[in-house]
N, C-alpha and C positions, 0 to 999 in steps of 0.2 A: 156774520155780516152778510145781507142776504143779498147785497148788488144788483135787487133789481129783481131777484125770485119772485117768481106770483107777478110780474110788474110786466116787469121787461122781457121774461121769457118766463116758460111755463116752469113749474116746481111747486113744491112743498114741503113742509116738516111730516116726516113719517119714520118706519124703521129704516128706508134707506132714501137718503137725500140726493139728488139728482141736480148738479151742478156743471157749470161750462169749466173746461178743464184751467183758465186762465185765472179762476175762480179760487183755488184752492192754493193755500200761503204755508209751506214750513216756519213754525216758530219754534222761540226758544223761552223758556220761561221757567222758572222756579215754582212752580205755583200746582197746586192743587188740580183734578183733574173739575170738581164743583169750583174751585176760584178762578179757572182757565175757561167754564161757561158762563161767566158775570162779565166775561169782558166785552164779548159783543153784544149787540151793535152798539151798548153806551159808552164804554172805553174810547172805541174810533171816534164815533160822533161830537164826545168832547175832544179829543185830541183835534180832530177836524177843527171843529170850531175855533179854536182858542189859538191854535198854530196858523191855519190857511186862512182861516175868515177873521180872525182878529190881529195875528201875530204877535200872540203875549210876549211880555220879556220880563225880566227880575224886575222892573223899573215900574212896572203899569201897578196905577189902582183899579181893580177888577171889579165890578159890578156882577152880582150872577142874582136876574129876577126869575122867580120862580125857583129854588136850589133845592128846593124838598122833593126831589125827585131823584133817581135812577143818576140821571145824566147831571143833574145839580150834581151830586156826592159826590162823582167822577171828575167834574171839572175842579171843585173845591180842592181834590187831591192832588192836581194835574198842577193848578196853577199857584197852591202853597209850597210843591216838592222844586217847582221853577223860583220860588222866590219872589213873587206879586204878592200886593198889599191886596185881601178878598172881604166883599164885603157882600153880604148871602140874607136873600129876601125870604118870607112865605105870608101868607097871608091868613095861616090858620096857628093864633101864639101858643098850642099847646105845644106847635113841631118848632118852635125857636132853639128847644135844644139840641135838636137835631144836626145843627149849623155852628155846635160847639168848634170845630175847626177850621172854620173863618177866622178873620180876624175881628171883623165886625158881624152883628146880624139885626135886622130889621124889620119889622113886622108892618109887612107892605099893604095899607090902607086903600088903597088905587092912586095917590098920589107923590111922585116921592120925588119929581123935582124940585116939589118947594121945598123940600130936605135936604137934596142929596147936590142940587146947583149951586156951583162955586166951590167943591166938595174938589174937584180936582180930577173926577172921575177920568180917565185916559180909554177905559174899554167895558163894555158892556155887554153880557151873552144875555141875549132875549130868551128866556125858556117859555113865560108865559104868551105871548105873543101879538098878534096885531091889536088885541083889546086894550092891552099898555103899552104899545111900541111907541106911540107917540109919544107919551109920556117918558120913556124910557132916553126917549134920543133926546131931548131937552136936560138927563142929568148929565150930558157929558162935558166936557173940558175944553175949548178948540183943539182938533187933532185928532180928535179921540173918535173910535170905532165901536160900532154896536154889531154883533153880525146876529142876525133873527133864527134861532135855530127850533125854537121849541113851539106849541099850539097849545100849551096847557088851558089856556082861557078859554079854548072853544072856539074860536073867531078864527074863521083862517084865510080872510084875505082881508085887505085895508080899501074899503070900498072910499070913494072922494077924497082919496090920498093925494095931495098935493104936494113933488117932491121941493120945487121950489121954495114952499112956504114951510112945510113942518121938518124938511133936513136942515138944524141948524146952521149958518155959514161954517165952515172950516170942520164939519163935522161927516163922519162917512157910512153909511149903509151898507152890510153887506149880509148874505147866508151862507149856511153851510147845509149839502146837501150829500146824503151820507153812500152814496151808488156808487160812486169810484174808486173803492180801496186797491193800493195796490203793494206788491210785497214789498217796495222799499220801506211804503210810510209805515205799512202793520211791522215791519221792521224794527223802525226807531221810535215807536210804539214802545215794544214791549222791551226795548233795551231800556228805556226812558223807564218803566216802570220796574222792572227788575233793576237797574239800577239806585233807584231812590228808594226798593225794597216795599213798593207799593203793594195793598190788598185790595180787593173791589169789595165793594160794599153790597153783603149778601142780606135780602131782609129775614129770608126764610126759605128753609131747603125743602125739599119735598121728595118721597120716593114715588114709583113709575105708578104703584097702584093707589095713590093717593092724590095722580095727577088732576083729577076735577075739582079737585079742591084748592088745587096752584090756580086752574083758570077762573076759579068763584073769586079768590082775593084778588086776583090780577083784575078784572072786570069790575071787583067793588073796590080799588084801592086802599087795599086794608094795609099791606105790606109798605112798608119803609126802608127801599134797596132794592137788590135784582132779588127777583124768583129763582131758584135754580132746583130743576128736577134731576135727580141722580136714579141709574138703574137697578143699584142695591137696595 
């Protein structure tokens, strides 16, 4: 979780990572030293999302547009081990199967209010982004929260957004934005996931002298899950 590395202050990925010391979290976890690097930054960033930007509960029908991703897979796992009813979008039907553990899945045409309105929806994690949010915030339910986490579409700001007109009445707007972790939440994190005995979803592991070949798939989307380069 880079908080802000390359951003906010100077750093980088290299052989040795140069971090603010408030930066660095003791954890505890059952897990692989390759399944303990799939968890950042997608693991927080759903966890962000779905706890602080939306407040999932066992009770919520869950929306996730765009779930064939990284952070889609993550959340899928996060908010069926919580007990939410998930229903899991892509727009390309080869990867429908992919969202076998949703409870529903969708093959998202660019329109899916005229489907998914009246549906009951209670929360919605935006992956793909301002090019469907519109559209997104029309599937919900009165009450119900969208929080905007992801840019898969390309489009990254909602130019002649008018909040008045396209935020449904009784409906809410929020994001999640991933620079803040800190050790309580990567805490209950990964108690949350060691508890429910969760795994991160790895597309493809790679070793160190194979690593241009992680950044070819990663730049052409080939892979389905996290990347993880191991030094063996």
């Amino acid at each position: 979780m880079m908080g802000g590395m390359g951003r906010n202050f100077n750093g980088s990925y290299a052989e040795y990572v140069l971090v603010p010391a408030h930066h660095v979290f003791p954890v505890e976890a059952g897990l692989s030293w390759a399944e303990l690097a799939a968890i950042p930054e997608t693991c927080y960033t759903a966890w962000g999302s779905l706890f602080t930007g939306l407040r999932l509960t066992p009770e919520d029908t869950f929306l996730i547009r765009g779930a064939t991703c990284a952070l889609g897979y993550a959340a899928i796992q996060l908010a069926k081990a919580l007990g939410s009813s998930v229903i899991a979008t892509t727009h390309r039907s080869g990867k429908l199967p992919l969202l076998a553990a949703a409870d529903e899945t969708i093959l998202d045409e660019g329109a899916l209010a005229p489907v998914l309105s009246g549906r009951g929806i209670t929360r919605v994690l935006e992956l793909v982004g301002p090019s469907t949010l519109r559209d997104s915030l029309r599937c919900l339910a009165p009450g119900g929260i969208l929080c905007h986490t992801g840019v898969l579409g390309g489009v990254f700001t909602l130019d002649g957004f008018d909040p008045i007109k396209e935020i449904p009445n009784g409906v809410c707007l929020t994001g999640f934005f991933s620079n803040t972790p800190t050790p309580e939440v990567i805490g209950d994190m990964m108690a949350f996931i060691s508890g429910h005995h969760l795994r991160p979803t790895i597309g493809r592991r790679y070793t160190f002298d194979h690593i241009a070949d992680a950044c070819t798939a990663l730049d052409q989307g080939t892979v389905d899950g996290k990347i993880v380069v191991t030094m063996d």
